[in-house]
C-alpha positions as CSV (number, residue, x, y, z in Angstrom):
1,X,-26.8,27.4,-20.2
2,X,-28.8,24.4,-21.6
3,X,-31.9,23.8,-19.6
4,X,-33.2,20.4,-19.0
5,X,-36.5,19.1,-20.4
6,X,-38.6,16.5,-19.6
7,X,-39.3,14.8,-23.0
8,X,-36.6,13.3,-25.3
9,X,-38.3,14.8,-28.2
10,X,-38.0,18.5,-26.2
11,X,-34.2,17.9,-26.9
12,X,-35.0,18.1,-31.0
13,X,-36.2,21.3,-29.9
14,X,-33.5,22.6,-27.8
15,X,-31.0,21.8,-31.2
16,X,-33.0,23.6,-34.0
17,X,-31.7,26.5,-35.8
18,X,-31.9,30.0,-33.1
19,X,-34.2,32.3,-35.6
20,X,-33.9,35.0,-34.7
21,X,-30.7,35.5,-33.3
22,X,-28.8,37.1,-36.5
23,X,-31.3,38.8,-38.3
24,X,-33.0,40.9,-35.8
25,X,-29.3,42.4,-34.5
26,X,-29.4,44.0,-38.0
27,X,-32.9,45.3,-38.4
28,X,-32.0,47.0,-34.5
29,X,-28.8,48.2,-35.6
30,X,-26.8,46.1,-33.2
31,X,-23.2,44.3,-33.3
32,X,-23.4,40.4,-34.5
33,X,-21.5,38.5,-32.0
34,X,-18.9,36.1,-33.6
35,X,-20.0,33.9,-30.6
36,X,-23.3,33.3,-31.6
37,X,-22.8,33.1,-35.3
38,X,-20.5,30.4,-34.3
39,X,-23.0,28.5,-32.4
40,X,-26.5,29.0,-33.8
41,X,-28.6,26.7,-31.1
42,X,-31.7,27.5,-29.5
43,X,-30.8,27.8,-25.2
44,X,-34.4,28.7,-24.9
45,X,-38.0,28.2,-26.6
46,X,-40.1,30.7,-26.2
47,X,-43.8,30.1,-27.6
48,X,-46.0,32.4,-29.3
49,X,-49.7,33.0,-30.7
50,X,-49.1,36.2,-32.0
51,X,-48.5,37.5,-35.9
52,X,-47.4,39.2,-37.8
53,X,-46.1,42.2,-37.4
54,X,-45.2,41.1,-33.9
55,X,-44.5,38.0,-34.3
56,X,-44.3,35.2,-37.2
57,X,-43.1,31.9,-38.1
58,X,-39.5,32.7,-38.5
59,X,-39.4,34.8,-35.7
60,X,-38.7,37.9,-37.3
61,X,-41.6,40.0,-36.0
62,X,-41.1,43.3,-33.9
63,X,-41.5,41.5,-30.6
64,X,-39.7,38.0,-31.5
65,X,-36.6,40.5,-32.2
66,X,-37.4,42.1,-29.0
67,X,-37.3,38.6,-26.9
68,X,-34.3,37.7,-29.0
69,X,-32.2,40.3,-27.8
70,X,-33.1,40.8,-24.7
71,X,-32.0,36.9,-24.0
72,X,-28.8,37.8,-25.5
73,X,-27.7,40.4,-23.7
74,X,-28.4,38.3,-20.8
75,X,-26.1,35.7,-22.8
76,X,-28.6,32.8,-23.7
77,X,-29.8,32.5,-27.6
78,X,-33.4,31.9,-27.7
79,X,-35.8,31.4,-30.6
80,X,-39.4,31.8,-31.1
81,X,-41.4,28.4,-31.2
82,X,-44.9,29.2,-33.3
83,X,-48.0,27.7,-31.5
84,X,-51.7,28.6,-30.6
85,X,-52.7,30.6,-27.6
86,X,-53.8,28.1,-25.4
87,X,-50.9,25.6,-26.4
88,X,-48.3,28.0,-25.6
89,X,-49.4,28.7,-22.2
90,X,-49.6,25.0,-21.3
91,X,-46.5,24.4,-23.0
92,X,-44.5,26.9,-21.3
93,X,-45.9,25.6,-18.0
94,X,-45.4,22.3,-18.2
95,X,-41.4,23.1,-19.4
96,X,-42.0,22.0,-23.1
97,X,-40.9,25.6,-24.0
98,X,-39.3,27.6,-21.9
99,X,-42.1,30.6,-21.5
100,X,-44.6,32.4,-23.6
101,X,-43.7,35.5,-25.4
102,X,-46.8,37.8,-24.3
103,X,-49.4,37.8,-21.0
104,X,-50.8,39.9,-18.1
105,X,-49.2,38.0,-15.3
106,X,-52.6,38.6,-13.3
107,X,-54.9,37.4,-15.9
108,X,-53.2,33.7,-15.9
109,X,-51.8,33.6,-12.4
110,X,-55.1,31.2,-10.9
111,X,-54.5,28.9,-13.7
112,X,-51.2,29.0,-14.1
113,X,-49.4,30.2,-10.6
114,X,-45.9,28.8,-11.2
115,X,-45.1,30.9,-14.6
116,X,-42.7,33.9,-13.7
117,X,-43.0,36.9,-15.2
118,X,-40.0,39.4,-16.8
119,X,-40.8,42.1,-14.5
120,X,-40.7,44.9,-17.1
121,X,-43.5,45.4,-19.8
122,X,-42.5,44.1,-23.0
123,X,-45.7,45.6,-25.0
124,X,-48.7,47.6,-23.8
125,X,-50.8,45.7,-26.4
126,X,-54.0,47.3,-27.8
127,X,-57.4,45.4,-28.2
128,X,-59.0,47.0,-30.8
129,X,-62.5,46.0,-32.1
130,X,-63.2,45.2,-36.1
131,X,-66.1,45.7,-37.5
132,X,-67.6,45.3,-41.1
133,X,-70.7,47.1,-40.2
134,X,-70.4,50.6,-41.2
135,X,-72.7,51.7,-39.1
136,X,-71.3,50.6,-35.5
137,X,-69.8,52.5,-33.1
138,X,-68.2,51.1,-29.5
139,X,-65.5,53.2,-27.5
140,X,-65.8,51.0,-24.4
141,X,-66.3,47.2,-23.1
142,X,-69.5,48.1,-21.5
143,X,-71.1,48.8,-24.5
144,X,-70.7,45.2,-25.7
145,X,-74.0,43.4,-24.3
146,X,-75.9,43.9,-27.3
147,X,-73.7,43.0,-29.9
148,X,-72.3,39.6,-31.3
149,X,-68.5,39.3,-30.5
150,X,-65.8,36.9,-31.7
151,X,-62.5,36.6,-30.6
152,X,-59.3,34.3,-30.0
153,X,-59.7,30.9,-27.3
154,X,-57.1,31.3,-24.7
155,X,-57.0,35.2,-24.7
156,X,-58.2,35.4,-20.6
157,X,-58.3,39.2,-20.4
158,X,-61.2,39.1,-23.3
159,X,-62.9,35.8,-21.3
160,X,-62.8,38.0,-18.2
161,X,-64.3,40.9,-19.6
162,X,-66.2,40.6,-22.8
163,X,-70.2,40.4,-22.2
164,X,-71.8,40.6,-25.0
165,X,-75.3,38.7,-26.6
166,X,-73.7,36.6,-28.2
167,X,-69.9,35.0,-27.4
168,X,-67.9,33.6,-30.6
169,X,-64.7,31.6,-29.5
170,X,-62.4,30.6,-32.5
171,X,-58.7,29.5,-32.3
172,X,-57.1,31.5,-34.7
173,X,-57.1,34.8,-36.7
174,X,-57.6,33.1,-39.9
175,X,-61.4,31.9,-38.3
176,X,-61.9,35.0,-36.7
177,X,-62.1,37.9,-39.0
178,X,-64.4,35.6,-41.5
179,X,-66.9,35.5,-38.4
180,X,-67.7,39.5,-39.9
181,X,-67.5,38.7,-43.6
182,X,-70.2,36.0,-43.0
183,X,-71.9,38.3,-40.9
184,X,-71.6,35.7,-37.8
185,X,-70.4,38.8,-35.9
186,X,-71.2,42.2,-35.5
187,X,-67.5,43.0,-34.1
188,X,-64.5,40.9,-33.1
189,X,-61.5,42.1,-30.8
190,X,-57.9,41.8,-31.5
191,X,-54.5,43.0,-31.1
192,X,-54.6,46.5,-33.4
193,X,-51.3,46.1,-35.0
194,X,-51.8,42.9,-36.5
195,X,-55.0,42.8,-37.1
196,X,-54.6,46.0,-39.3
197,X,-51.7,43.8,-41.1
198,X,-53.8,41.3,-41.6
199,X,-56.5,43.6,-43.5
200,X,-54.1,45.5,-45.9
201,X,-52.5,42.0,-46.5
202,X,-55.5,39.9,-47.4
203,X,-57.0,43.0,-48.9
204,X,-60.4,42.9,-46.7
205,X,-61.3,46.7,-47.9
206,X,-64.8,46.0,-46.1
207,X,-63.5,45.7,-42.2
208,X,-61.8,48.9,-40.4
209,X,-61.2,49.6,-37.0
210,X,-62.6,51.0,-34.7
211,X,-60.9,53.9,-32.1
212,X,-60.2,53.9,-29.9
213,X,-58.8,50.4,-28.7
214,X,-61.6,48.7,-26.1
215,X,-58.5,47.9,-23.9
216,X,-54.9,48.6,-23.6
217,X,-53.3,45.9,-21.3
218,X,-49.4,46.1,-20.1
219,X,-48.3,42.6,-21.2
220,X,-44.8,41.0,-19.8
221,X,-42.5,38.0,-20.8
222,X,-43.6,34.8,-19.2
223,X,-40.6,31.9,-17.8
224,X,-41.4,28.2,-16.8
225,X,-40.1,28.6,-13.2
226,X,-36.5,26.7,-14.2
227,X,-35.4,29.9,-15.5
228,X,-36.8,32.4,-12.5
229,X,-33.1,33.5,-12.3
230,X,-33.6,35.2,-15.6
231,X,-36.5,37.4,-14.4
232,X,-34.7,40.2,-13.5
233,X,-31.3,40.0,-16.0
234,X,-34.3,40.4,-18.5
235,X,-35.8,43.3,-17.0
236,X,-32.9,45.1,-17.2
237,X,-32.0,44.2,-20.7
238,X,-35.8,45.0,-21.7
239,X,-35.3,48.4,-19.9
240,X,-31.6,48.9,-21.9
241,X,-33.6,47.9,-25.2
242,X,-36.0,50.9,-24.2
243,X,-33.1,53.4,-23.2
244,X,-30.8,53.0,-26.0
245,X,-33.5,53.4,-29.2
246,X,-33.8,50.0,-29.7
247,X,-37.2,48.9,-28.6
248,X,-38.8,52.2,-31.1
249,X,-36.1,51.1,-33.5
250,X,-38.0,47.9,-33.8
251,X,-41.6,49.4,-34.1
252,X,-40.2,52.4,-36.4
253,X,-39.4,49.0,-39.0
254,X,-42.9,48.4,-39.9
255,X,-43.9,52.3,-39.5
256,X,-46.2,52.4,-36.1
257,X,-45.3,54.4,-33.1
258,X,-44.1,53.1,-29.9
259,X,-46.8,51.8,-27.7
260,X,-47.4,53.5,-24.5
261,X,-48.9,51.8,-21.4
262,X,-52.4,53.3,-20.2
């Protein structure tokens, strides 16, 4: 299956090299298929915001491998297209990638109604809150108002519910965790698993976490409607990837647990 785009240029896309495909069949312990070694083309494009460990540029991250497989045991190759959060929503809805690789269907459906959604949670992702101040303590949203709070453009759960005194609205990670070592913020909310990474990586000895996550949020594959026949084939490849080890396989790689839903 080769889906149609609407741009020339989307064809480019639709050619590049499937990331993805090989590597991840290795880190999960699965067979190679001689098929798709022979023919290493991306089917689909699926965007993504997220880092690493869940996801990265060359699509190796714990949830790219995820998507990866789960489109080829329905028989499509797909790849991982890097992008920003907002981007990759509009992209996938406007068919310049095929979907986005993370959302709560409920928190873009007014915006974004014709998106479909893999009816099967791919991560129950935590929002955990940073802080540099060594002094603060939040458990809970509610205790927000005071505070000044950073966190990612395009992230609609956190637009929905953060109120706090002061709202700090940048467009990547690499703007948002300097909002606490200039003291611009008093505590900014991410995903827990990467922004942990990102702390032991970059060495940032002064910003912890806090526990436990402000939110926990069941978060599904998202399709441009022209492949709403694959809804369900991916459920039940996603549900597979959960029965057989695979799915705590790929979290087990980087040493964190399996996430649970709430």
């Amino acid at each position: 299956m080769r889906p149609s785009r609407p741009d020339k240029s989307l064809g480019l896309i639709a050619r590049r090299v499937c990331v993805g495909v090989l590597f991840m069949l290795g880190a999960l312990g699965l067979p190679t298929p001689s098929a798709l070694a022979d023919t290493p083309v991306c089917q689909v494009v699926i965007g993504s915001c997220h880092r690493p460990p869940l996801s990265n540029a060359t699509g190796t991250g714990i949830l790219d491998r995820l998507v990866v497989e789960a489109f080829r045991r329905v028989g499509v190759a797909a790849c991982i297209e890097p992008s920003t959060c907002e981007r990759s929503l509009r992209n996938a809805d406007a068919g310049v990638t095929d979907g986005d690789i993370l959302r709560i269907p409920t928190a873009i459906a007014s915006s974004f109604p014709k998106l479909v959604a893999v009816p099967e949670v791919l991560y129950a992702l935590p929002m955990s809150g940073f802080t540099a101040r060594p002094d603060l303590r939040v458990e809970r949203m509610d205790e927000l108002a005071s505070l000044r709070v950073g966190y990612i453009l395009g992230w609609r759960i956190l637009e929905e519910r953060v109120h706090a005194a002061t709202v700090l609205r940048v467009r990547g990670m690499d703007e948002l965790f300097p909002l606490l070592l200039e003291k611009k913020a008093d505590l900014v909310i991410y995903e827990r698993l990467t922004g942990l990474h990102h702390i032991e990586t970059l060495g940032l000895a002064d910003i912890r976490a806090l526990d436990p996550p402000l939110l926990v949020t069941p978060q599904h594959l998202i399709l441009n409607p022209r492949l709403r026949h694959l809804a369900q084939p991916l459920a039940t490849a996603l549900r597979a990837i959960k029965a057989d080890g695979s799915y705590a396989a790929a979290f087990r790689t980087v040493g964190h647990p399996v996430p649970t839903a709430p």
